[in-house]
C-alpha positions in Angstrom: 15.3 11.3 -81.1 12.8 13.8 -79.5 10.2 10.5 -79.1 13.1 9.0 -77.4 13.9 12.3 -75.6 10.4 12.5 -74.4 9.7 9.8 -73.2 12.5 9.4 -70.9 11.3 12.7 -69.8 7.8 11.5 -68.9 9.5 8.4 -66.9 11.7 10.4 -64.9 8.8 12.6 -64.2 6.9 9.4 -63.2 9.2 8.2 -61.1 10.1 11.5 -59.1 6.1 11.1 -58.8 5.8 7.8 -57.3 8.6 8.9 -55.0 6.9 11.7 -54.0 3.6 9.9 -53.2 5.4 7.3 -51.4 7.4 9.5 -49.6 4.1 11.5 -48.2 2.7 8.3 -47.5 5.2 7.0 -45.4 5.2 10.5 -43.3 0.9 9.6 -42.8 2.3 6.7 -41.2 4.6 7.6 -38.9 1.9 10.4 -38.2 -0.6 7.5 -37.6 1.5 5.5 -35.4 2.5 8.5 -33.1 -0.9 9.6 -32.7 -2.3 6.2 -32.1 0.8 5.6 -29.3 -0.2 9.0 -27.7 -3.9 8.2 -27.4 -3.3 4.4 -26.2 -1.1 6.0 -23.1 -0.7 9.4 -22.5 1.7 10.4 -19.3 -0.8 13.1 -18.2 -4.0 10.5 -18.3 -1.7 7.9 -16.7 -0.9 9.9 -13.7 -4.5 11.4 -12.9 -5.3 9.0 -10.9 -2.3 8.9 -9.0 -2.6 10.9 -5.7 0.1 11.9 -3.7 -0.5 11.1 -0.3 3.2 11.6 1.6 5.2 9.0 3.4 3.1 6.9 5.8 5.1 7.0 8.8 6.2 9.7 11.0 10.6 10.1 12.0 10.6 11.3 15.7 13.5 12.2 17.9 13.3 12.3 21.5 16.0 14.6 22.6 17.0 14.9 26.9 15.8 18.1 28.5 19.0 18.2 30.1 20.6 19.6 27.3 18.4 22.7 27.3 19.5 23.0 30.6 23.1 23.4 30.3 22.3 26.3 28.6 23.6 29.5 30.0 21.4 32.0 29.2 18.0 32.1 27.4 19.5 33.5 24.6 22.0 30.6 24.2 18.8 28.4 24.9 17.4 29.6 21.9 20.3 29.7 19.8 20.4 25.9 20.7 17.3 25.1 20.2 17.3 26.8 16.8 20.8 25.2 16.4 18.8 21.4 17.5 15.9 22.4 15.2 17.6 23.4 11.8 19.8 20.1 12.4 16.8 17.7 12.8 15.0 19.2 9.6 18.0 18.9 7.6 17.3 14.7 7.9 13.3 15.4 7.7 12.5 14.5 11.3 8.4 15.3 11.9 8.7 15.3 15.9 11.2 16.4 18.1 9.9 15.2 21.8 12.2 16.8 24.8 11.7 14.9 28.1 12.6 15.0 31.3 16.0 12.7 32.0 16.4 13.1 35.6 14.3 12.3 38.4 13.3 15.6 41.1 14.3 15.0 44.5 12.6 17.1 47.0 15.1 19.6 48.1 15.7 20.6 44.4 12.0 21.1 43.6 12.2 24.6 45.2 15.8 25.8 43.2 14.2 24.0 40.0 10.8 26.0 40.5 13.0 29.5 41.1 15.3 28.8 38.1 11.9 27.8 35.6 10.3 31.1 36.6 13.5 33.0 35.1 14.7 30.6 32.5 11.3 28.8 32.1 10.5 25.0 31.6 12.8 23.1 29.6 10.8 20.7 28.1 8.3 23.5 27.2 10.8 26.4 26.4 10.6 25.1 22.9 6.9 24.7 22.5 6.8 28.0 23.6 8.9 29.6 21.6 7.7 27.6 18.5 3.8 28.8 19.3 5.0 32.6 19.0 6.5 32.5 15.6 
């Protein structure tokens, strides 16, 4: 009985073994594979060579200086402006371009040049303003 005993002892150790060894050697392949997949295509190496260069194309506005000029004070100028400004980067626009809708007739040339030394130019009240900050 103890030969008998024994050896079934010595099997099961031989089998716990052999399941043991293949175990380990099925963890050095999975190992293998993953390191083999990393080194083929890593994301890091992949995007070296990718430069970010920005959108190609500019988003401008052009915007009637007439609106500036409804205006009642400078301070409520500004506050539009600001107002116009914070609006247009909300949607990502690069340019805002403020022109001049209306046509000067002669006999308003002299109020208009009175009115831009207080309130200053319309079109360039924002420039202006912009420059100093």
């Amino acid at each position: 009985m103890s030969d008998v005993h024994v050896s079934k002892e010595s099997e099961i150790i031989k089998y716990r073994k052999t399941k043991k060894r293949m175990n380990q050697e099925k963890l050095l392949d999975k190992l293998e594979k993953k390191h083999r997949l990393e080194s083929e295509v890593s994301p890091s190496s992949a995007l070296e060579g990718v430069v970010n260069s920005g959108r190609e194309y500019t988003v401008s506005v052009a915007i009637s200086g007439s609106i500036l000029d409804n205006a009642q004070s400078p301070e409520l100028r500004s506050y539009l402006g600001g107002q116009i400004g914070r609006a247009l980067a909300v949607f990502n626009i690069d340019e805002v371009i403020v022109f001049e809708d209306r046509p000067r007739k002669e006999e308003e040339k002299a109020s208009k040049e009175e009115e831009e030394e207080v309130f200053g130019d319309p079109e360039s009240y924002g420039y202006a303003t912009s420059s100093t900050c």
